[in-house]
C-alpha positions in Angstrom: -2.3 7.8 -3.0 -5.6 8.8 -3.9 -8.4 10.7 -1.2 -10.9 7.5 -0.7 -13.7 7.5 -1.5 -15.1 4.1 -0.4 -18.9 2.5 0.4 -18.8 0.5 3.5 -21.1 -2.4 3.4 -22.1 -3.5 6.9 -22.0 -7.7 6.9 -22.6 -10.0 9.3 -19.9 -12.3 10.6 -21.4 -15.8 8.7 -22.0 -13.7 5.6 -18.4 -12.8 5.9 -16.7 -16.5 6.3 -18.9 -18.0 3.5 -18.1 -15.1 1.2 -14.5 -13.8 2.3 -13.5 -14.1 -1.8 -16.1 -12.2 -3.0 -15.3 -9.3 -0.4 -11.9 -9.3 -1.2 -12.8 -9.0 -4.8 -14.9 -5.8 -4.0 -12.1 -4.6 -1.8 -9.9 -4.8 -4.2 -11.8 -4.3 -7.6 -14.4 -1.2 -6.0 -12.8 0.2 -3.0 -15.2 -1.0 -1.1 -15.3 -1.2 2.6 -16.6 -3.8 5.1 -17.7 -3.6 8.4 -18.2 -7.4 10.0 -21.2 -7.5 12.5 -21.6 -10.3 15.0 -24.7 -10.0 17.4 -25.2 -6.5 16.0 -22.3 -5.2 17.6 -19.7 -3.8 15.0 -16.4 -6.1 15.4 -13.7 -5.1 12.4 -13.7 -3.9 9.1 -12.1 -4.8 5.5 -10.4 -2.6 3.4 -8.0 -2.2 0.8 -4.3 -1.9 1.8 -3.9 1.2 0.0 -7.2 2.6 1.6 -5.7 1.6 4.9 -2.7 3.3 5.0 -3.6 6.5 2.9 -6.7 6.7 6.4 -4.0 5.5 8.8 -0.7 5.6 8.0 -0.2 8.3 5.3 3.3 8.8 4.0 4.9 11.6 5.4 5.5 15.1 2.9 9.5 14.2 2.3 8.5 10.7 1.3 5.9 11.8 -0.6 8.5 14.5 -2.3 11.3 11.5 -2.7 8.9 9.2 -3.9 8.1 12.3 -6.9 11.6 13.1 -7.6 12.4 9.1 -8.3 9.5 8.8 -10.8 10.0 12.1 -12.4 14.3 10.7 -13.0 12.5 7.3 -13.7 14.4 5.2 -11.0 10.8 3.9 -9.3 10.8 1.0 -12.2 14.6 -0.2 -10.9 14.8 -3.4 -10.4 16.5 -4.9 -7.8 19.5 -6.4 -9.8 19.8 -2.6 -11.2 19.0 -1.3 -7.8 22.7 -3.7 -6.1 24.2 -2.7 -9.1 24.1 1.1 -8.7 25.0 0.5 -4.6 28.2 -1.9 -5.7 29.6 0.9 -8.1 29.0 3.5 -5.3 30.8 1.4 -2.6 33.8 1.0 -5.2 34.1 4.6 -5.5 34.5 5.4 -2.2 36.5 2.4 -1.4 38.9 3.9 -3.9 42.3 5.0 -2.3 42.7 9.1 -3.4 45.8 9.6 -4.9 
């Protein structure tokens, strides 16, 4: 995840309810952050879910590392069908008497 780089915007609670799609379209589209103001008194803030948990809850380094090593083999774009695929021939294997 990329270092943010985000404007926060500073909205007041109405402007927020009567504009909540066009926020979430500058969230999304721009990175942008909002902080929602009722009575002057800052109350909660919009961002991105990608800017949230790359300030909040960042991956740890061996995630980070695993995540690298499955893109670099190319096993990030499995799908789901592939992914129970590849753990049913695994669980045959070792289900497999030795002989």
């Amino acid at each position: 995840m990329k270092k943010s780089t985000a404007v926060t915007n500073i909205v007041s609670a109405l402007d927020a309810r009567t504009q909540l799609g066009q926020i979430l379209r500058r969230v999304k589209n721009n990175g942008e952050r909002f902080v929602i103001d009722r009575r002057g008194e800052p109350q909660a803030v919009i961002m991105s879910l990608d800017d949230y948990i790359s300030a909040i809850a960042p991956s740890p380094a061996w995630l980070k590392k695993l995540g690298a090593a499955s893109e670099r083999r190319g096993t990030d774009r499995l799908s789901m069908r592939q992914i129970n695929a590849e753990i049913g021939t695994v669980r045959r294997e070792v289900r497999k008497p030795s002989r």
